[in-house]
N, CA and C atoms as an extended XYZ file, in Angstrom:
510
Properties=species:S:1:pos:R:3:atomname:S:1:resname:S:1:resid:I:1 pbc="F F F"
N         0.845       -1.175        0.000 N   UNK     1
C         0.000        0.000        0.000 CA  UNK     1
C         0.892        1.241        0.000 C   UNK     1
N         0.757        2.171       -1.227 N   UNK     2
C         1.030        3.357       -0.830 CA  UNK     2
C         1.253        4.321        0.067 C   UNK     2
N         2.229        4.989        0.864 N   UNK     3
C         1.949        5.793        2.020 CA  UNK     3
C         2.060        7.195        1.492 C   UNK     3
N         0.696        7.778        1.832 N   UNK     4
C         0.331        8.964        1.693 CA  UNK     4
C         0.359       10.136        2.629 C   UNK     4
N         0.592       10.898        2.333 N   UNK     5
C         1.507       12.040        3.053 CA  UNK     5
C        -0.081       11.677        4.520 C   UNK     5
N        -0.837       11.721        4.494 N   UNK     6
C        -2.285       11.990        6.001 CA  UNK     6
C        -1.692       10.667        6.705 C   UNK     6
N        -0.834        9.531        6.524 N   UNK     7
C        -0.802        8.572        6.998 CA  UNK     7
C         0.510        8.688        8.034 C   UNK     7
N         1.004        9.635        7.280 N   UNK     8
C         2.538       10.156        8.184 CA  UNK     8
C         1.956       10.760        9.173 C   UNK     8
N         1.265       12.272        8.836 N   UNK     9
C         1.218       13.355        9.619 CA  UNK     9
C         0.134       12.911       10.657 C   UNK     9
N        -1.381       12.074       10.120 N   UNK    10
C        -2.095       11.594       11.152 CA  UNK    10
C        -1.258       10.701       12.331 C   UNK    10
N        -0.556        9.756       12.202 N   UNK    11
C         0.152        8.744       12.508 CA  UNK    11
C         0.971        9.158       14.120 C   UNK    11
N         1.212       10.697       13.677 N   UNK    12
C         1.656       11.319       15.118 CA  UNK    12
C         0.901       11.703       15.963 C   UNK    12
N         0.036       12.006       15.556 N   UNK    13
C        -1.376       12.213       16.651 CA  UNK    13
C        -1.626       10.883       17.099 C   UNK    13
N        -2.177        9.832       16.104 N   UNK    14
C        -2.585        8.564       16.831 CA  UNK    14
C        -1.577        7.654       17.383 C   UNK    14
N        -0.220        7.909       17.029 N   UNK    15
C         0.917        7.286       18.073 CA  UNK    15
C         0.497        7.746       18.941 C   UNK    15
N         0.433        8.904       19.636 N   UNK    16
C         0.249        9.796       20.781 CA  UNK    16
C        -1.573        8.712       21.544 C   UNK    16
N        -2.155        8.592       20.835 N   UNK    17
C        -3.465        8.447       21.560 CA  UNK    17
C        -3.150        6.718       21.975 C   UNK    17
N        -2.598        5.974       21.261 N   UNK    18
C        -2.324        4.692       21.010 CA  UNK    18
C        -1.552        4.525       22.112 C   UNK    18
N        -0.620        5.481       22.472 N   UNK    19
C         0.774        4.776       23.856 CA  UNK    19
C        -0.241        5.421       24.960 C   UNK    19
N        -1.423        6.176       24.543 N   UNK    20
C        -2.359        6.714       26.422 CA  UNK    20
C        -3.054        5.384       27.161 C   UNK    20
N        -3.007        5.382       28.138 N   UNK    21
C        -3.297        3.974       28.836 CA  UNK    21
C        -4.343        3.497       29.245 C   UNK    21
N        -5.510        4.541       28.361 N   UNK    22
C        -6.656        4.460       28.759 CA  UNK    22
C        -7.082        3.956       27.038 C   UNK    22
N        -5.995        4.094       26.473 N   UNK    23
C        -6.728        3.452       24.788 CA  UNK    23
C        -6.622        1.932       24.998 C   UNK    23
N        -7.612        1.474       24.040 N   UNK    24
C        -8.150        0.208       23.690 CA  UNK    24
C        -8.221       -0.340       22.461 C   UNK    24
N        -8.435        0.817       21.652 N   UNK    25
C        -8.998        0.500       20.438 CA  UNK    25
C        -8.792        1.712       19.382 C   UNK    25
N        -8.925        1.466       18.083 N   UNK    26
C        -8.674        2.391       17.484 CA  UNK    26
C        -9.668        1.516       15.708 C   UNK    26
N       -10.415        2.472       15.499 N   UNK    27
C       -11.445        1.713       14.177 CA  UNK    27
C       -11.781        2.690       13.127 C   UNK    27
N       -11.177        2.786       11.951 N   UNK    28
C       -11.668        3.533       11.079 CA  UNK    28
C       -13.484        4.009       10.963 C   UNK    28
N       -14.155        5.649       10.825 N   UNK    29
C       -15.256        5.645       10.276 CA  UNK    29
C       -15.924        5.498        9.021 C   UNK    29
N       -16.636        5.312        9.455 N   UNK    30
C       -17.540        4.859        8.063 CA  UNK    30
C       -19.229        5.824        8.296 C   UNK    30
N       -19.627        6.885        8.053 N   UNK    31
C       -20.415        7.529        7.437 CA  UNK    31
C       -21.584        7.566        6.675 C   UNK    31
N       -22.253        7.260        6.650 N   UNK    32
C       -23.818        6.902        5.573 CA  UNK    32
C       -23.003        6.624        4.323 C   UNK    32
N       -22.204        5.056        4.613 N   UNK    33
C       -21.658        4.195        3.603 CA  UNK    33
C       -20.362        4.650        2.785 C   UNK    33
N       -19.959        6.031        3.388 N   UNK    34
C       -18.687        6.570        3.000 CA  UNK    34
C       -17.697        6.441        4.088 C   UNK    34
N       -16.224        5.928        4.024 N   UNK    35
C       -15.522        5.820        4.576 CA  UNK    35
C       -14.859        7.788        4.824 C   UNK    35
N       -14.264        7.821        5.813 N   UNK    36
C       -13.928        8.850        6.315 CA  UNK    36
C       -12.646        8.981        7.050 C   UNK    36
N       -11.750        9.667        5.426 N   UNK    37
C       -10.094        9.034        5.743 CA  UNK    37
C        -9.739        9.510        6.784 C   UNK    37
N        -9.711       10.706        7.558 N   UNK    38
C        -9.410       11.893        8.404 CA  UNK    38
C       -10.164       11.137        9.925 C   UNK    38
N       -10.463       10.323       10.023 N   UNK    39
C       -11.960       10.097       11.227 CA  UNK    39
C       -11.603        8.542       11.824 C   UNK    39
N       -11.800        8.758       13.518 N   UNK    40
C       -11.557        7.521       14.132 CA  UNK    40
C       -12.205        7.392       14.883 C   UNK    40
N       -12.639        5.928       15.416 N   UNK    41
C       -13.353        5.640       16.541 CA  UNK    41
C       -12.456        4.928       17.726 C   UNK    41
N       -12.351        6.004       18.769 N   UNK    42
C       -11.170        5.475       19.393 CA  UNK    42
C       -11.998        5.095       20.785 C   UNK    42
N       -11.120        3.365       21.187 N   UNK    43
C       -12.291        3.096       22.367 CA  UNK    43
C       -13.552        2.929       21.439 C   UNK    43
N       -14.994        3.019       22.240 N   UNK    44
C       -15.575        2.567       22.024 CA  UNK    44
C       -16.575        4.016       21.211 C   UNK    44
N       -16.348        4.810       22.107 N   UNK    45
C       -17.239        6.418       21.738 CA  UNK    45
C       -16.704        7.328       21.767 C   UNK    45
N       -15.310        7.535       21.423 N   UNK    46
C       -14.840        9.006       21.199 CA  UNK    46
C       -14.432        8.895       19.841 C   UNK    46
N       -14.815       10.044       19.302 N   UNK    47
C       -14.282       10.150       17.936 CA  UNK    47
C       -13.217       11.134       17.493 C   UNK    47
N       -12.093       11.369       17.121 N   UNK    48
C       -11.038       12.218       16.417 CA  UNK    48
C       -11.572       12.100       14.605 C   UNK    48
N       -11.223       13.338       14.548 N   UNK    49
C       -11.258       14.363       13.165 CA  UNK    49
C        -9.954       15.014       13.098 C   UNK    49
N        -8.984       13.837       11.850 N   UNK    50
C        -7.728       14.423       12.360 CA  UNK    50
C        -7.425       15.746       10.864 C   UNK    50
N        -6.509       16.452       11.060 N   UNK    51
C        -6.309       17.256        9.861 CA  UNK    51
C        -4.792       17.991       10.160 C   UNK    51
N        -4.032       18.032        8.946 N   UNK    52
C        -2.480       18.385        9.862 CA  UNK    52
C        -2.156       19.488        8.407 C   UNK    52
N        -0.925       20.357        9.224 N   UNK    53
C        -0.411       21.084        8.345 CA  UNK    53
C         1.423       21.214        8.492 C   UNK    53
N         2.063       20.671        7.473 N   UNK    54
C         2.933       20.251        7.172 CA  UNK    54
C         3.711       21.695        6.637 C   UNK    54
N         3.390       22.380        6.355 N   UNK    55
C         4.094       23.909        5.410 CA  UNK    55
C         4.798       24.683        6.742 C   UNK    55
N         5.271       25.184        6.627 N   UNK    56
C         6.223       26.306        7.592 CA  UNK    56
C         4.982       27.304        8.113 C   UNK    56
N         5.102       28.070        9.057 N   UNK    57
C         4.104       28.492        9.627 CA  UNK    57
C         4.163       30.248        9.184 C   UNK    57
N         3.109       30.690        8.515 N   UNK    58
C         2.881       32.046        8.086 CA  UNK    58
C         4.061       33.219        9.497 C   UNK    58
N         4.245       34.251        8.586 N   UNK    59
C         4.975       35.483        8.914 CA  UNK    59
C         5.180       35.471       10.520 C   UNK    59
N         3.749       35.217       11.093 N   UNK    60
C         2.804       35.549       12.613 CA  UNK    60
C         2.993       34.607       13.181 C   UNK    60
N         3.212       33.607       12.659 N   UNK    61
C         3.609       32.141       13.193 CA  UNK    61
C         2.178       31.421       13.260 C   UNK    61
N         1.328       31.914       12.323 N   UNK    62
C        -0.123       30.874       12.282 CA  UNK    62
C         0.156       29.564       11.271 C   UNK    62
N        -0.558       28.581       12.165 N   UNK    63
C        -0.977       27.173       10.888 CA  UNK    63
C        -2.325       27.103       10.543 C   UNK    63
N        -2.484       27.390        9.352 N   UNK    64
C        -3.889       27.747        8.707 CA  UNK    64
C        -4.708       26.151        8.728 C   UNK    64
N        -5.986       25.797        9.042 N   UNK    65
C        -6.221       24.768        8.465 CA  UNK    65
C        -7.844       25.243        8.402 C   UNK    65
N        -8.122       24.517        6.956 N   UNK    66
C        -9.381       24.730        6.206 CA  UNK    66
C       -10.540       24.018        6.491 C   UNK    66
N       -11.496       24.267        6.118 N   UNK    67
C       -12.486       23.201        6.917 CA  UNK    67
C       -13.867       23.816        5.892 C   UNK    67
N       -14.108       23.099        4.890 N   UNK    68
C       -14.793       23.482        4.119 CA  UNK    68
C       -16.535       22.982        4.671 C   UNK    68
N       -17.281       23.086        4.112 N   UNK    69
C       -18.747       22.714        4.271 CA  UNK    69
C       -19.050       21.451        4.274 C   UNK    69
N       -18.213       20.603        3.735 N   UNK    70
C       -18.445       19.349        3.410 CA  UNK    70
C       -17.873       19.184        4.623 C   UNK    70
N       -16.495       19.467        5.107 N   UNK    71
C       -15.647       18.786        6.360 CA  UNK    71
C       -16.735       19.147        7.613 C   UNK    71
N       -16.965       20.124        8.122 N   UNK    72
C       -18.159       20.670        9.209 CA  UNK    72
C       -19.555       19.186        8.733 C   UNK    72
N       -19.454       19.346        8.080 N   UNK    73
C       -20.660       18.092        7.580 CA  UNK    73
C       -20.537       16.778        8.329 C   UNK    73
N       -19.363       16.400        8.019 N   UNK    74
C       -18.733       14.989        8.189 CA  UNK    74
C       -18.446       15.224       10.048 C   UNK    74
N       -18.409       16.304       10.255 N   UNK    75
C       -17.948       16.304       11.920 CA  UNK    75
C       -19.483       16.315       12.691 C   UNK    75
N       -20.432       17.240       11.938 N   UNK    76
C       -21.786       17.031       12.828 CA  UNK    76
C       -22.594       15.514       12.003 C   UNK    76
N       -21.725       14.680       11.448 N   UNK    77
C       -22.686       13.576       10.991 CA  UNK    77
C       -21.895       12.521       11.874 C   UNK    77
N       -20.445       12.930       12.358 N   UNK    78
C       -19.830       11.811       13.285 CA  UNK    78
C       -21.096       12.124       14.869 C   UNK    78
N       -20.778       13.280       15.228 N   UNK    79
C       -21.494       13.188       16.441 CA  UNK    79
C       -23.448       12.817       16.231 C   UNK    79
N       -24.141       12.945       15.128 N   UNK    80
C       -25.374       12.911       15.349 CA  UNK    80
C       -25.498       10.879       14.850 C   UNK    80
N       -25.175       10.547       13.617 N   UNK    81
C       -25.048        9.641       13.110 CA  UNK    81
C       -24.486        8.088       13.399 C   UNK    81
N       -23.590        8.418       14.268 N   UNK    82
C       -23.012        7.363       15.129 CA  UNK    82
C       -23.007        6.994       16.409 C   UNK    82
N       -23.229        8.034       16.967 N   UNK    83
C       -23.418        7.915       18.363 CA  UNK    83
C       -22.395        7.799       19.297 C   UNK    83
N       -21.449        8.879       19.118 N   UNK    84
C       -20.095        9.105       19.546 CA  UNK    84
C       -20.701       10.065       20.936 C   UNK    84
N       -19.990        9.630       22.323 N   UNK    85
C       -20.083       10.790       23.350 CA  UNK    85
C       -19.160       11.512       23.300 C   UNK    85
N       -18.173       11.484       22.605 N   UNK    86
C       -17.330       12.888       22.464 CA  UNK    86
C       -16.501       12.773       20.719 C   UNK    86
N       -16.714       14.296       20.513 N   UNK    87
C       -16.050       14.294       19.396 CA  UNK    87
C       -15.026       15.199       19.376 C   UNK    87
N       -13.628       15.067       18.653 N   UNK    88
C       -12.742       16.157       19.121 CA  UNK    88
C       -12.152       15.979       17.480 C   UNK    88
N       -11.391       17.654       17.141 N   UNK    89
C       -10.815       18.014       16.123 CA  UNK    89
C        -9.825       17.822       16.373 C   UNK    89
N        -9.057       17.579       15.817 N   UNK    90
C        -7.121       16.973       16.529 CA  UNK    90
C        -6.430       17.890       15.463 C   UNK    90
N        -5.490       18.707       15.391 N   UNK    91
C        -4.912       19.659       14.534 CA  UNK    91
C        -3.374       19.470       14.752 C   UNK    91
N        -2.571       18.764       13.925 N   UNK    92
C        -1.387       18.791       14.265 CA  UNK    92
C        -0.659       19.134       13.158 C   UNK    92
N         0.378       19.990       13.716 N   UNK    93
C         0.963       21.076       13.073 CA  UNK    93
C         2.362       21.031       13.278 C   UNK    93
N         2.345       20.480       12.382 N   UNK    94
C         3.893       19.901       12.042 CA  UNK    94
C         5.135       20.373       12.215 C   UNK    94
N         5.011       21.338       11.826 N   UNK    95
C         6.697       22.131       11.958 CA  UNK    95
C         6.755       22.435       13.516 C   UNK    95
N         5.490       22.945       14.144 N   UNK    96
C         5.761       23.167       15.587 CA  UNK    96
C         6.283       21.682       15.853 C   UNK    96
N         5.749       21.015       15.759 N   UNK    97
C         5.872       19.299       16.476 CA  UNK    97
C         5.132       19.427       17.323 C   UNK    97
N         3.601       19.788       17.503 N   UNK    98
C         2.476       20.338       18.642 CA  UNK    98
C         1.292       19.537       17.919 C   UNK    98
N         0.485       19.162       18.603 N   UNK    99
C        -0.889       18.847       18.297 CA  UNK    99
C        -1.777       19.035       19.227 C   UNK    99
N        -2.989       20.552       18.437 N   UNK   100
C        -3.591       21.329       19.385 CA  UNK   100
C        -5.445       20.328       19.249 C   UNK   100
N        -5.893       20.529       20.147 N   UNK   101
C        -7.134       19.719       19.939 CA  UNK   101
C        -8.098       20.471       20.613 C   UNK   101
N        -9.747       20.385       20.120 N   UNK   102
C       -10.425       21.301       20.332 CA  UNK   102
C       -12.293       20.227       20.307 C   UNK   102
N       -12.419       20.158       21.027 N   UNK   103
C       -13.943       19.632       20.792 CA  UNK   103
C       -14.932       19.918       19.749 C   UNK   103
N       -15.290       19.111       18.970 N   UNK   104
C       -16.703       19.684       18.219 CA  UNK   104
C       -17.591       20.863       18.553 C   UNK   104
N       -18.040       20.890       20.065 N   UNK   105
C       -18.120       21.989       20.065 CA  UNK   105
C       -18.042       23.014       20.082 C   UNK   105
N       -16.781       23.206       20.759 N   UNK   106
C       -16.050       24.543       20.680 CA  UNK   106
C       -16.161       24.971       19.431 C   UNK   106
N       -15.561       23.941       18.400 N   UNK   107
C       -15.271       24.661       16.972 CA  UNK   107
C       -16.888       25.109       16.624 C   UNK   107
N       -17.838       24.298       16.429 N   UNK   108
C       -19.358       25.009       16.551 CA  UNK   108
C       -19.348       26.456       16.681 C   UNK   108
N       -18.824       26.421       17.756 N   UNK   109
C       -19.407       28.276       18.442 CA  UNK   109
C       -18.638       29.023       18.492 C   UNK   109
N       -17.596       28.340       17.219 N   UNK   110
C       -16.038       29.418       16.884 CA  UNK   110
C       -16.973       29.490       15.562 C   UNK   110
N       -17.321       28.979       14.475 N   UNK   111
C       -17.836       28.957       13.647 CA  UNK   111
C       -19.448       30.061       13.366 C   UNK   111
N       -19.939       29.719       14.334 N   UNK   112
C       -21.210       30.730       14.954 CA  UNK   112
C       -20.844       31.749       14.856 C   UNK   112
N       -20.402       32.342       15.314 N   UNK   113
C       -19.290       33.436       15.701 CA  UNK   113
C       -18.704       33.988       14.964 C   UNK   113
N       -18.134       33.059       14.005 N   UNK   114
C       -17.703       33.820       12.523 CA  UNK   114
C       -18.884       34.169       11.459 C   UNK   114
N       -20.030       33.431       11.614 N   UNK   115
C       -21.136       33.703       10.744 CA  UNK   115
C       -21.983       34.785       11.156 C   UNK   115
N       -22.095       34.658       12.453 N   UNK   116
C       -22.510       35.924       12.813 CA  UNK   116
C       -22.056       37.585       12.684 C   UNK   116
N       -20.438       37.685       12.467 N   UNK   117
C       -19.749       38.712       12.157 CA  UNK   117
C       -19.984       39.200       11.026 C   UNK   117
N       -20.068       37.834       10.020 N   UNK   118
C       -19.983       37.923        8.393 CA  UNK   118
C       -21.515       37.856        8.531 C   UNK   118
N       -22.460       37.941        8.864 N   UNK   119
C       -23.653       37.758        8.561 CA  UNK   119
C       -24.253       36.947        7.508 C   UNK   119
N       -23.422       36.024        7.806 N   UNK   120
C       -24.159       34.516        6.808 CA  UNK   120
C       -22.919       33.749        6.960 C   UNK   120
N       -23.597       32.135        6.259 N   UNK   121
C       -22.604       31.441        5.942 CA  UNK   121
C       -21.738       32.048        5.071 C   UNK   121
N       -20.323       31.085        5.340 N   UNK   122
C       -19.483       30.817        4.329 CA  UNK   122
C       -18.459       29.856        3.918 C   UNK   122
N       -18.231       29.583        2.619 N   UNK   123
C       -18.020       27.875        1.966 CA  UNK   123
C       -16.957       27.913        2.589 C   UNK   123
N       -15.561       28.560        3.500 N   UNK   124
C       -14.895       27.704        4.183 CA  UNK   124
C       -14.632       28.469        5.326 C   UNK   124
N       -13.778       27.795        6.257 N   UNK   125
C       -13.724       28.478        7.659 CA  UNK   125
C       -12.358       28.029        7.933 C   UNK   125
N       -11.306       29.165        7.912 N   UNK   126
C        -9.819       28.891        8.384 CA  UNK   126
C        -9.637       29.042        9.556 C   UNK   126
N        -9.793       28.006       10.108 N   UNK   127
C        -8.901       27.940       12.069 CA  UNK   127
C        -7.262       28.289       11.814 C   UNK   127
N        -6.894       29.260       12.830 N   UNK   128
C        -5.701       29.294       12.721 CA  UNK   128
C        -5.277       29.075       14.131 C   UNK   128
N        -3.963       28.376       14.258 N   UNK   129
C        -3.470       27.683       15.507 CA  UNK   129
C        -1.845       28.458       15.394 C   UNK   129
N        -1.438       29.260       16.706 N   UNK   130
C        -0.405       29.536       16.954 CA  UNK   130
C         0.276       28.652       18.209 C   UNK   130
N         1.517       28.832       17.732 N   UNK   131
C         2.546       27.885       19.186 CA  UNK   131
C         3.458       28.783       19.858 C   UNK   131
N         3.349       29.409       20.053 N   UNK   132
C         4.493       30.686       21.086 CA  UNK   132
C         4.899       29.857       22.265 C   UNK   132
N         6.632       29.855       22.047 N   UNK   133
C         7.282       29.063       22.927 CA  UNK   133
C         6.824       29.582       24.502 C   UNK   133
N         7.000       28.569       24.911 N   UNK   134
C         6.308       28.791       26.929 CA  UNK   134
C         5.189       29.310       26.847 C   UNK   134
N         4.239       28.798       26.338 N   UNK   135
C         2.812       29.330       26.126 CA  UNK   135
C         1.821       28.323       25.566 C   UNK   135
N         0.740       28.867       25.872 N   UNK   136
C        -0.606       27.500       25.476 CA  UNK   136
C        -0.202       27.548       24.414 C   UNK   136
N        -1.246       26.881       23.418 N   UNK   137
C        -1.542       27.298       22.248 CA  UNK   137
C        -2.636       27.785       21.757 C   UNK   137
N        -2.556       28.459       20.800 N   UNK   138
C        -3.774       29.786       20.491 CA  UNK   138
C        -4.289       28.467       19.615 C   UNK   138
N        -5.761       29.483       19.684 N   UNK   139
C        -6.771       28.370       18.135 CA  UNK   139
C        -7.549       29.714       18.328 C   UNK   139
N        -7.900       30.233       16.859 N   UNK   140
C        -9.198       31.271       16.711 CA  UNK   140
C        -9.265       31.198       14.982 C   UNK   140
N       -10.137       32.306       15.014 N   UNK   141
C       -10.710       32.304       13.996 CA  UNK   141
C       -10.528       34.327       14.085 C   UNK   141
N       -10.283       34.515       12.358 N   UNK   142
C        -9.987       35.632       12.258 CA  UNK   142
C       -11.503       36.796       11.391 C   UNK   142
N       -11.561       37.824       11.925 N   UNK   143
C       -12.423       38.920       11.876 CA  UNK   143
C       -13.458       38.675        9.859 C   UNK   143
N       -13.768       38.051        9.562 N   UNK   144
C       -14.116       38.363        8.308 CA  UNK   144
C       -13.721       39.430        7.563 C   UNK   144
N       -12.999       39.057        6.346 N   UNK   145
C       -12.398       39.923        5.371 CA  UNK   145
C       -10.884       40.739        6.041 C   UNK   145
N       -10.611       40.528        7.167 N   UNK   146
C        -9.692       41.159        7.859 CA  UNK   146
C        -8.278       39.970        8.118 C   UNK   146
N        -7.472       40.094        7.682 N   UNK   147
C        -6.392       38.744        8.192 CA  UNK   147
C        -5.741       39.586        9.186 C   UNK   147
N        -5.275       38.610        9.915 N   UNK   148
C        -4.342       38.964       11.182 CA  UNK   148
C        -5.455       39.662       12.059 C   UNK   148
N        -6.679       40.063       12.493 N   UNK   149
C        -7.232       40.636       12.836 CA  UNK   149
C        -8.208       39.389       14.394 C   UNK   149
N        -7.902       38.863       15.063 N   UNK   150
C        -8.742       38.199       16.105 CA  UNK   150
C       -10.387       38.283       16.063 C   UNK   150
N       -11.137       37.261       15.774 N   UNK   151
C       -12.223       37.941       16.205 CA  UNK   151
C       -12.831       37.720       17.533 C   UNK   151
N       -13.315       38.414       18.006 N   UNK   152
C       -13.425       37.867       19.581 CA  UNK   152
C       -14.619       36.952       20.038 C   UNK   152
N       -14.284       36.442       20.485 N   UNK   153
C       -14.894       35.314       21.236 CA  UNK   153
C       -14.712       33.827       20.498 C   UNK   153
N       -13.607       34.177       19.714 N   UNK   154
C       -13.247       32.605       19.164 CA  UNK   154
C       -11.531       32.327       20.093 C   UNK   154
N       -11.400       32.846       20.097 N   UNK   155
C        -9.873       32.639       20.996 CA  UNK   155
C        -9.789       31.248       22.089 C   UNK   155
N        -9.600       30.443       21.994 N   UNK   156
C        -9.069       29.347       22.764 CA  UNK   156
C        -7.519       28.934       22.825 C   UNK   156
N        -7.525       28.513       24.088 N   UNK   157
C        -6.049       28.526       24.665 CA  UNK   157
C        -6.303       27.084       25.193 C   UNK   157
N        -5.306       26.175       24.263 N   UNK   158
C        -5.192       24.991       24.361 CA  UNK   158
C        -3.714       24.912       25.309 C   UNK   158
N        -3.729       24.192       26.290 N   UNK   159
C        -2.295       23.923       26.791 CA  UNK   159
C        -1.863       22.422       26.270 C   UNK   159
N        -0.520       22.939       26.028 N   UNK   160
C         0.214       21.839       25.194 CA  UNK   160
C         0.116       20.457       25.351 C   UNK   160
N         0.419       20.074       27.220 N   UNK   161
C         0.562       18.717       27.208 CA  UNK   161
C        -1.537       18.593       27.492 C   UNK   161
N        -2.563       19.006       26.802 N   UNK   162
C        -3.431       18.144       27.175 CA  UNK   162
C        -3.808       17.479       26.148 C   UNK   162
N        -2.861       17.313       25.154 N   UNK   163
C        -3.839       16.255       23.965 CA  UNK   163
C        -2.544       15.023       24.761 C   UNK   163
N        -3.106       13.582       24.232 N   UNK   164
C        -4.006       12.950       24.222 CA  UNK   164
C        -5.087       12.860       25.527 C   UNK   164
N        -4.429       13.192       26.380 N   UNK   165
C        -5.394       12.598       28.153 CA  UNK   165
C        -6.894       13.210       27.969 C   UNK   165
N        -7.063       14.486       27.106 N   UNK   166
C        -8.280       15.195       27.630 CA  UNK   166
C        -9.407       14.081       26.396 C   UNK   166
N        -8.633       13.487       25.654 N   UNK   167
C        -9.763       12.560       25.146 CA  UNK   167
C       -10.436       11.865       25.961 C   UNK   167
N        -9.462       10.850       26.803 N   UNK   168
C       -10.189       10.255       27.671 CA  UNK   168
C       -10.562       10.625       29.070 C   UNK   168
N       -11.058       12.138       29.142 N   UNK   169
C       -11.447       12.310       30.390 CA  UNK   169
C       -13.278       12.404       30.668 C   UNK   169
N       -13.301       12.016       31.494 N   UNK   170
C       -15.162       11.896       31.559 CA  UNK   170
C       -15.730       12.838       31.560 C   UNK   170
C-alpha cells in the first residue's frame, strides 16, 4: 500500500493516543456508507477528526487549516449519526511538532461566531493555531475579510501537554 503524506502526519497524533493507557482500540469511520479518511473511533465512543499542516508556519507564526462545508458536515454527521459521546478536532501542526485539539463543540461556536460577524454562511472556515514558545496554544478564527485581525470570542487557549489525556477524560 502506498503511504500517503495523512498517513505520516495523522500517525503522530494517533501514536500519541495509542501509547495513552486508557486506549483500547482504534477503528476507522464509516459515514452513511462513506468511509472517512481523516476520522476515528477510538475506544468505544470518542471520535477524532484528524487534519495536519505540514508547510512552515505564516509570517505571525499561524498554521492555517481549512475546513470546508463538506468537512463541518462529516464532523456534525460523526457526532449525530453514530453515536459518539465525544467528538474532538485533533490539529497537528507539524513544523511546531504540537498537536492542538479542540472539541466539536467549541469549533461550533467558533464557527457561529464567525457567521454571525460575516452575517451569513461561508463555503470555508480557516482555524488558525499559533505555538508561542512557553505558552498554550492559540486556536481562533480571524475577523471576516480582515487577516491577522482576532475575532473575539473565538480565541481558545489549548495547553500543550493536554492532547491525548483530555480525550479520555469523563
Amino acid at each position: 500500500m502506498k503511504i500517503e503524506d495523512q498517513h505520516l502526519y495523522h500517525g503522530a497524533a494517533l501514536t500519541q493516543i495509542a501509547e495513552n493507557d486508557e486506549f483500547t482500540a482504534i477503528n476507522p469511520l464509516d459515514l452513511l456508507g462513506k468511509r472517512l479518511s481523516s476520522a476515528f473511533r477510538i475506544n468505544d465512543n470518542i471520535g477524532v477528526y484528524l487534519k495536519y499542516n505540514a508547510v512552515k508556519p505564516k509570517p505571525n507564526g499561524e498554521f492555517p487549516f481549512t475546513f470546508s462545508q463538506d468537512s463541518l458536515k462529516e464532523l456534525a454527521g460523526m457526532a449525530e449519526h453514530l453515536h459518539l459521546k465525544k467528538v474532538f478536532v485533533v490539529l497537528v501542526c507539524y513544523k511546531a511538532r504540537e498537536v492542538c485539539v479542540v472539541t466539536l463543540q467549541r469549533l461550533k461556536e467558533m464557527v457561529a461566531t464567525r457567521e454571525k460577524a460575516a452575517g451569513k454562511a461561508e463555503d470555508q472556515y480557516v482555524l488558525l493555531v499559533t505555538a508561542p514558545k512557553n505558552s498554550q496554544l492559540r486556536l481562533y478564527l480571524n475577523v471576516p475579510g480582515k487577516k491577522g485581525k482576532l475575532l473575539k470570542n473565538t480565541e481558545t487557549k489549548v495547553p500543550r501537554n493536554s492532547f491525548p489525556a483530555v480525550l479520555f477524560e469523563a
